[in-house]
Structures are given as structure tokens and as C-alpha cells.
C-alpha positions as CSV (number, residue, x, y, z in Angstrom):
1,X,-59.7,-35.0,77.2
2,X,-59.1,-34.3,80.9
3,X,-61.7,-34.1,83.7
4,X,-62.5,-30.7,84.3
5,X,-62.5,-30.2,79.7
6,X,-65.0,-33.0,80.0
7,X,-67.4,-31.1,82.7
8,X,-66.8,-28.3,81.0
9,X,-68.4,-29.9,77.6
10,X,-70.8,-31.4,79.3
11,X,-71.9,-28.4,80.7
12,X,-71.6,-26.6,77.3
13,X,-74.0,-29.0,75.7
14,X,-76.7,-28.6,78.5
15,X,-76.8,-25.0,77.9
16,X,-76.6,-25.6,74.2
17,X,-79.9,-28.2,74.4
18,X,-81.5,-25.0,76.1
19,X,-80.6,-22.8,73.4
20,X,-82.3,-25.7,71.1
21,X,-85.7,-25.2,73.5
22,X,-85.2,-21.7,73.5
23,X,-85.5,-21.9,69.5
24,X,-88.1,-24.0,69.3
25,X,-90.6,-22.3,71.4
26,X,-89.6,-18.8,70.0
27,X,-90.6,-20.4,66.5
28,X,-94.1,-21.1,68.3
29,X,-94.8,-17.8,69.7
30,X,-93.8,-16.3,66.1
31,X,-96.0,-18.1,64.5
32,X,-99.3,-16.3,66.5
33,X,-97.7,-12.9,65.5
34,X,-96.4,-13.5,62.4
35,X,-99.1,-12.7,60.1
36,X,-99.6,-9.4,62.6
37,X,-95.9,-8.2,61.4
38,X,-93.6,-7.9,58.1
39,X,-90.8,-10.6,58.7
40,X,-88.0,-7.8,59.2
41,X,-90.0,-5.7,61.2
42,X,-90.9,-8.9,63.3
43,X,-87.0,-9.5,63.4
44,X,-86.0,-5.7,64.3
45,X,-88.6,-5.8,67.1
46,X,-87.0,-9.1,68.7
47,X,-83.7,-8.4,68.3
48,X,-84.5,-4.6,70.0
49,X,-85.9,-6.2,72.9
50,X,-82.9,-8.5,73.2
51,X,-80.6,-5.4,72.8
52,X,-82.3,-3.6,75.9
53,X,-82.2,-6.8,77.8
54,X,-78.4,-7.8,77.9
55,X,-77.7,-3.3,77.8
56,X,-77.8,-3.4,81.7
57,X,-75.5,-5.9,81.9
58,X,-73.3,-4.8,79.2
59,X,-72.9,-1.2,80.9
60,X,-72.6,-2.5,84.3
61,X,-69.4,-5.3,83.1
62,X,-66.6,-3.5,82.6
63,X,-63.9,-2.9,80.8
64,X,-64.3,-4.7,78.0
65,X,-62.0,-6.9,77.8
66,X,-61.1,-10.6,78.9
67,X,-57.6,-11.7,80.8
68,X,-56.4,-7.8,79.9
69,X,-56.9,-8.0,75.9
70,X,-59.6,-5.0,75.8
71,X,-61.6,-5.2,72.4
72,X,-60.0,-3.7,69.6
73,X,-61.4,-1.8,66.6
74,X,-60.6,-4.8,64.3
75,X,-62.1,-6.9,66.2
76,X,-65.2,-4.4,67.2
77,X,-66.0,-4.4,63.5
78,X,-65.8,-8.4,62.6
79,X,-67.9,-9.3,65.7
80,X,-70.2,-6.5,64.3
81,X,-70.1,-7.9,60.7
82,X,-70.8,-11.3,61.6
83,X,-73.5,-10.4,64.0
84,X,-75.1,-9.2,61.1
85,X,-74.5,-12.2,59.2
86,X,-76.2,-14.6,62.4
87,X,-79.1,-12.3,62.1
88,X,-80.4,-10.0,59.5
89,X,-78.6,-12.0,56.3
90,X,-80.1,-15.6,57.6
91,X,-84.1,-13.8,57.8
92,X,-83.6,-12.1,54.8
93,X,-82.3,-14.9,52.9
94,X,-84.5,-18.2,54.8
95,X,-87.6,-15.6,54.4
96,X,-86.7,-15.5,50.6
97,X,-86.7,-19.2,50.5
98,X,-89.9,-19.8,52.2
99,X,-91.5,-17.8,49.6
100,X,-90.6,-20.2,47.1
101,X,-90.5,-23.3,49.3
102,X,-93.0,-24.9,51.6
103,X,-91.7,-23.7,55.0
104,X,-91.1,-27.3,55.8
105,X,-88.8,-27.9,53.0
106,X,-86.7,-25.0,54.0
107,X,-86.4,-25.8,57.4
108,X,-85.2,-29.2,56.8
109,X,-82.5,-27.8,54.7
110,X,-81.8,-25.2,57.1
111,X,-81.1,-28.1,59.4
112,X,-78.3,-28.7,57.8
113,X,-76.3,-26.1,59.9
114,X,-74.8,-28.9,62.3
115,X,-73.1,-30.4,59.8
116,X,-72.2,-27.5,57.7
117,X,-70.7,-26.3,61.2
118,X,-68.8,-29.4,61.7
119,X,-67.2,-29.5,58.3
120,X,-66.1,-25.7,58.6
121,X,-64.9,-26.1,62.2
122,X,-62.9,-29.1,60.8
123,X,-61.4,-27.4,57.8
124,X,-60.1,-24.6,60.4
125,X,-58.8,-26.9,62.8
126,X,-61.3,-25.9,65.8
127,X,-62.3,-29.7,66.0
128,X,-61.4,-33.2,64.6
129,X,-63.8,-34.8,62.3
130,X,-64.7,-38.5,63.1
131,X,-67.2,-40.6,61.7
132,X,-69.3,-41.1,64.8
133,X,-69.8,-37.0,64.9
134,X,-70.6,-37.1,61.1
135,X,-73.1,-39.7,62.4
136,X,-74.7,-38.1,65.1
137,X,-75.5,-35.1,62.4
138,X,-76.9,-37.3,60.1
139,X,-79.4,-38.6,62.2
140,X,-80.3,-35.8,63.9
141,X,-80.9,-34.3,60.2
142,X,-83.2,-37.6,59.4
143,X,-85.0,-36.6,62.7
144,X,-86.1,-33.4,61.4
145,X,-86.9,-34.9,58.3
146,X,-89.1,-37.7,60.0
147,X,-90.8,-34.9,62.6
148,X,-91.4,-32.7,59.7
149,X,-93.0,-35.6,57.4
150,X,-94.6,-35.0,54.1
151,X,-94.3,-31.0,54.8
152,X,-90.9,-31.0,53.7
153,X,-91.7,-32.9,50.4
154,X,-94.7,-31.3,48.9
155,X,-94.6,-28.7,46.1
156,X,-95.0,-25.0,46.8
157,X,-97.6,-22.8,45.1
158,X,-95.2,-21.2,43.3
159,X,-93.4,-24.1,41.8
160,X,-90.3,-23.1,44.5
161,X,-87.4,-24.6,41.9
162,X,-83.9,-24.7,42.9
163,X,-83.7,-21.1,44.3
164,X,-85.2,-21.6,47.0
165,X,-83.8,-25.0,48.4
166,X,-80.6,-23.4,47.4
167,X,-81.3,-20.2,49.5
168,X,-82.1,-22.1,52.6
169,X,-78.7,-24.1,52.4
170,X,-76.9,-20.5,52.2
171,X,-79.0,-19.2,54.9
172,X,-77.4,-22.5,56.8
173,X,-74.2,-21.7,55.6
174,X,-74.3,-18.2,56.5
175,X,-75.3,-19.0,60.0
176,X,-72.6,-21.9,60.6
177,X,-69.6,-19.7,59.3
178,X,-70.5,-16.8,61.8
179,X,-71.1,-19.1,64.6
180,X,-67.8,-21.0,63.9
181,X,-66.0,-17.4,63.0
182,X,-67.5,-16.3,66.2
183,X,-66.0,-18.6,68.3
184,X,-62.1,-17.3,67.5
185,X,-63.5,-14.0,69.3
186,X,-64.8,-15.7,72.2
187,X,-61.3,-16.8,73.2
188,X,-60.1,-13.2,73.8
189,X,-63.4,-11.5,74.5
190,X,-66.6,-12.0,77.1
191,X,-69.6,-13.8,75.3
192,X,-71.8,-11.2,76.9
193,X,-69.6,-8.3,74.9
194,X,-69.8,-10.2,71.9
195,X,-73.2,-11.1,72.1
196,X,-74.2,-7.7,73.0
197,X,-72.3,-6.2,70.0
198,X,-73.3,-8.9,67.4
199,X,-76.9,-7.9,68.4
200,X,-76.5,-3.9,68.7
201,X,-75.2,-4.9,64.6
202,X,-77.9,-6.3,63.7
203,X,-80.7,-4.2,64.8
204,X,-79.2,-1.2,63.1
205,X,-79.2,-3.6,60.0
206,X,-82.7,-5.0,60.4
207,X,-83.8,-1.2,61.1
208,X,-83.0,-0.4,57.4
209,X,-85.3,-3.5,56.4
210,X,-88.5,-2.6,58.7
211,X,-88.1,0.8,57.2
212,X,-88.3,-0.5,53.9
213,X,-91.5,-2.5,55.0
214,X,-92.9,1.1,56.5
215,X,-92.3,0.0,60.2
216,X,-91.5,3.6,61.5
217,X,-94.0,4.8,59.5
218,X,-96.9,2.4,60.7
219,X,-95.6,1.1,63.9
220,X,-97.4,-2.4,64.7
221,X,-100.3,-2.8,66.4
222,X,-100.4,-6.3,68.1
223,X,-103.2,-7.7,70.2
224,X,-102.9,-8.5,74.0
225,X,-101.5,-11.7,72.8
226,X,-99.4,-10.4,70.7
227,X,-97.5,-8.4,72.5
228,X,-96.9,-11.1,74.9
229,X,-95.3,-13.2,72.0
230,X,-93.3,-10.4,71.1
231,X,-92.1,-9.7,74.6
232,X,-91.1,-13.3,75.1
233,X,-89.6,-13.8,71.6
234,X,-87.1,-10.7,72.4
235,X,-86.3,-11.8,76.1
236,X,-85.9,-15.6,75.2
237,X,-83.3,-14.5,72.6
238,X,-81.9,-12.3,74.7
239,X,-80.5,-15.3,77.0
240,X,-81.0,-17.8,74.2
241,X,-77.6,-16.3,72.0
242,X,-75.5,-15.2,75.3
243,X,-76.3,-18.7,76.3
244,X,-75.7,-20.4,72.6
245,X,-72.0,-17.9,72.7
246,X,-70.9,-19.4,76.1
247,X,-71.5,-23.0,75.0
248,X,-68.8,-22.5,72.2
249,X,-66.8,-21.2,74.3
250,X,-66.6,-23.5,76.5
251,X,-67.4,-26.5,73.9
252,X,-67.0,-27.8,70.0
253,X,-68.8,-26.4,67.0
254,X,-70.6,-29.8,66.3
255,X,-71.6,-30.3,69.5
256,X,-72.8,-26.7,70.2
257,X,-74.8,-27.0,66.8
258,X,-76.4,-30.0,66.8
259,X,-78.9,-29.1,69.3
260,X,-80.4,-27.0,66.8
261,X,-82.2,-30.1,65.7
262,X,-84.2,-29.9,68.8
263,X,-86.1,-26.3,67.6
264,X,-88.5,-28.1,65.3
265,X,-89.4,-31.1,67.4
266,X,-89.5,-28.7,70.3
267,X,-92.3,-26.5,67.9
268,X,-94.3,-29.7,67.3
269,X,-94.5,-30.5,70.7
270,X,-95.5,-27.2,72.1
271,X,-98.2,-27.1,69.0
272,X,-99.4,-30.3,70.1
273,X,-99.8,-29.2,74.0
274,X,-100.8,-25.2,72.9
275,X,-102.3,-25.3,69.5
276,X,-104.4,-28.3,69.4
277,X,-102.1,-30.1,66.8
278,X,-102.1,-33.7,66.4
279,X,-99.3,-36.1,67.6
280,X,-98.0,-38.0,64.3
281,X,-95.6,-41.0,63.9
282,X,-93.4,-38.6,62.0
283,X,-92.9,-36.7,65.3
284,X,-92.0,-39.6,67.3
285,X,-89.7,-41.1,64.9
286,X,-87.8,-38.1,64.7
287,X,-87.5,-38.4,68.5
288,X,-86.2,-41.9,67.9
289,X,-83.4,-40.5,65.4
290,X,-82.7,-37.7,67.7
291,X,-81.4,-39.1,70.9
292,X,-79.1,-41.4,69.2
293,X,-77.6,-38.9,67.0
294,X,-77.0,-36.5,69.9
295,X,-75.8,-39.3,72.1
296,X,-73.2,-40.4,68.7
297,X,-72.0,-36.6,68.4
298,X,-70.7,-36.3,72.4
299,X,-69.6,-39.8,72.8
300,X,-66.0,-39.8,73.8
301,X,-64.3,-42.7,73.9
302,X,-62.6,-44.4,77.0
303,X,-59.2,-43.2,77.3
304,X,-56.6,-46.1,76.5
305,X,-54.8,-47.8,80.2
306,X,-51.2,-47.8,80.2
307,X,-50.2,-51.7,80.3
């Protein structure tokens, strides 16, 4: 890899680690809203407010297009379908496993995503797969599992069965392939466009859900709270995604993906500091599986001397 690639990836993976913040704490704020909201209408109302946030932007970069290639039809319509894909299709189907899964259990599996990303990215000959990168996944999995602890082991109500640890893995699925798919668009097109577009998508998508769950017939009444969890959820997404799109631009699938292993220990920590939680040795031992796995995924090995 060559000196200005490497910057370059290094770069990618400190926005990315944002983005894995940016997650985290968004999963905190939802939580003091959540049982204020229907989980599409919650999702409509985020992704809105991340629409409105990048439209100023999207209407003041123009044309759209990126070294002369403007954005075809074709093209329009894939970034379109997949946005709604990232989006509406992953909270539809992970809110279908939580109700039949502890919400531990499913976000353990969901954490699979890295290395679902990895093996897709591999198979399409975005990245090459080495054992060390495989590595680095793994443990940042077992972190999740460790920070998570007995959560992500005990029974639901509901006696949760196969369907629902099986819906969380395609909800990971669903959201690796886009992100991996996405990334062949970000070579010809801005990631403000196609983050701006994948987003317009979805909302129209998620619109059809809230309806269903009589959003526009009741619209939500939050407290003072609230709506400040609501405001920061939709602007924290807004730059979370146009910042996850430019780090795979500018860097590999695996290493882009990984960092969403930081969203749930970044959740516990904030619950520790904001909601009173209590630290456990779960918590810290994912820590301890964390750093090595992310340091295993980006380590590059020295380039060989000429003798």
C-alpha cells in the first residue's frame, strides 16, 4: 500500500470509529423515547430530520455528478433500492427479532455485520481476506458478547425460537450487502449524493410503515426531553451515514465495519455516566477484546526491502 492510500485509510477508519460513537449514543437517546413512539414512526421521524439536514447541502452541490459521470437513472434507482434496504428493511426486520429475542441476543447477532461485510467484500473482490482481518472480527464480536453478558443468553418471554436469531442475522445481512453494494456507487458518485438519496428512499418507505402504525393520524407527542432525543437522533444520523459513506470510499469494507462493534460498548458507557447503570466486568472485558481486534483488522504488514 503506498503512503498517501495508507493516510487515506487511516483517516477512513477515524471517521468510521466516529460513526461507531455516533451509533452508540443514538441507541442511548432512543432508548428515552422509545416507549414514547412506534418503532417505524420513531425511524420515519429520524431519518426525516436527517433528510432536511444534508437537503441544504445537497441543493447547494451541484451537478450531481463526480469527475463528469452525472448520476444516471440506473443508478438513481439502485442507490435508492439499497437505501431502503440500510434503513427501513434492517428496523423492520431487527424490530421483528427483538420481539421474539431478548434485545441483547439480537444485537449480538446483529454484530455479526463486520464479518458478514468482510466475507461479501471478499467474494466480490473489493478486499483480500486474511486471517488476521478474520481475527480482528472475531474478537471484536466476543467483545460484544462479553459487554453484553448474560443479556444475550437468557430466554425471551415468548420462547423467541430460531426465528428470531435468524431474523437478526438477515437484518445483518441485509445491512452488510447494501453497505458493500453501496460502495461500487461511491466510486463514480459524491457520498453526500448518495447518502442524500439512500435517505430521501427510505423515508418515503418508512412513511408507508408510520402510517400503518397511525403516525399521520396521531402525530407524537414527546416531552421536552423527548424532543431533544429526537432532534439529536435525526442530526447525529444525518452526519453519522455521510460520514460512514466517505470512510468506504476512501477505505475497505472490513475496516469501515468493524467499528460498529463500538455502538454497544459506547451505549453501556453513556448508560453508566447518564442513566445510573452499573459498570460490570462484562463491559470491561469487552473493552479488552475490542482494541486488539480493531488493532488485528488495520494491521498492515511492513512492506518487504529489496536485498
Amino acid at each position: 500500500m503506498s503512503e498517501p492510500a495508507s493516510r487515506g485509510s487511516l483517516l477512513a477508519s477515524l471517521v468510521a470509529s466516529g460513526t461507531g460513537f455516533q451509533v452508540g449514543a443514538a441507541l442511548v437517546a432512543t432508548r428515552l423515547v422509545v416507549d414514547q413512539a412506534g418503532p417505524a414512526s420513531l425511524a420515519f421521524l429520524r431519518y426525516s430530520i436527517a433528510f432536511l439536514c444534508l437537503l441544504p447541502f445537497l441543493l447547494l452541490q451541484r451537478p450531481w455528478s463526480s469527475g463528469g459521470a452525472r448520476m444516471t437513472l440506473r443508478d438513481g434507482l439502485m442507490i435508492s433500492g439499497l437505501g431502503v434496504v440500510q434503513f427501513a428493511m434492517v428496523v423492520v426486520v431487527l424490530n421483528y427479532a427483538v420481539t421474539l429475542i431478548p434485545a441483547a441476543r439480537a444485537a449480538l447477532i446483529f454484530s455479526a455485520f463486520p464479518l458478514v461485510a468482510m466475507l461479501v467484500a471478499a467474494l466480490l473482490g473489493q478486499e483480500r481476506l486474511t486471517w488476521r482481518k478474520a481475527a480482528g472480527v472475531l474478537l471484536t464480536i466476543c467483545g460484544v458478547a462479553f459487554a453484553l453478558g448474560d443479556r444475550a443468553f437468557t430466554q425471551g418471554s415468548d420462547g423467541g425460537g430460531w426465528q428470531g436469531e435468524a431474523a437478526a442475522f438477515l437484518a445483518a445481512c441485509c445491512g452488510a450487502v447494501s453497505s458493500v453494494s453501496l460502495r461500487g456507487y461511491l466510486r463514480r458518485y459524491q457520498p453526500l449524493h448518495v447518502s442524500g438519496l439512500s435517505i430521501f428512499a427510505s423515508v418515503l418507505a418508512l412513511a408507508v410503515l408510520a402510517c400503518a402504525e397511525g403516525y399521520f393520524a396521531h402525530p407524537l407527542r414527546f416531552d421536552a426531553l423527548g424532543y431533544g432525543a429526537v432532534l439529536f437522533i435525526g442530526v447525529s444520523s444525518a452526519i453519522g451515514y455521510f460520514a460512514w459513506l466517505w470512510a468506504l470510499q476512501h477505505g475497505s469494507p472490513t475496516q469501515v465495519t468493524i467499528f460498529l462493534g463500538l455502538a454497544p460498548i459506547t451505549a453501556a458507557i453513556l448508560g453508566i455516566l447518564l442513566l445510573d447503570e452499573a459498570v460490570t466486568l462484562g463491559l470491561l472485558a469487552g473493552m479488552a477484546c475490542m482494541l486488539p481486534g480493531l488493532a488485528l483488522a488495520h494491521w498492515q504488514p511492513a512492506p518487504r526491502k529489496a536485498v
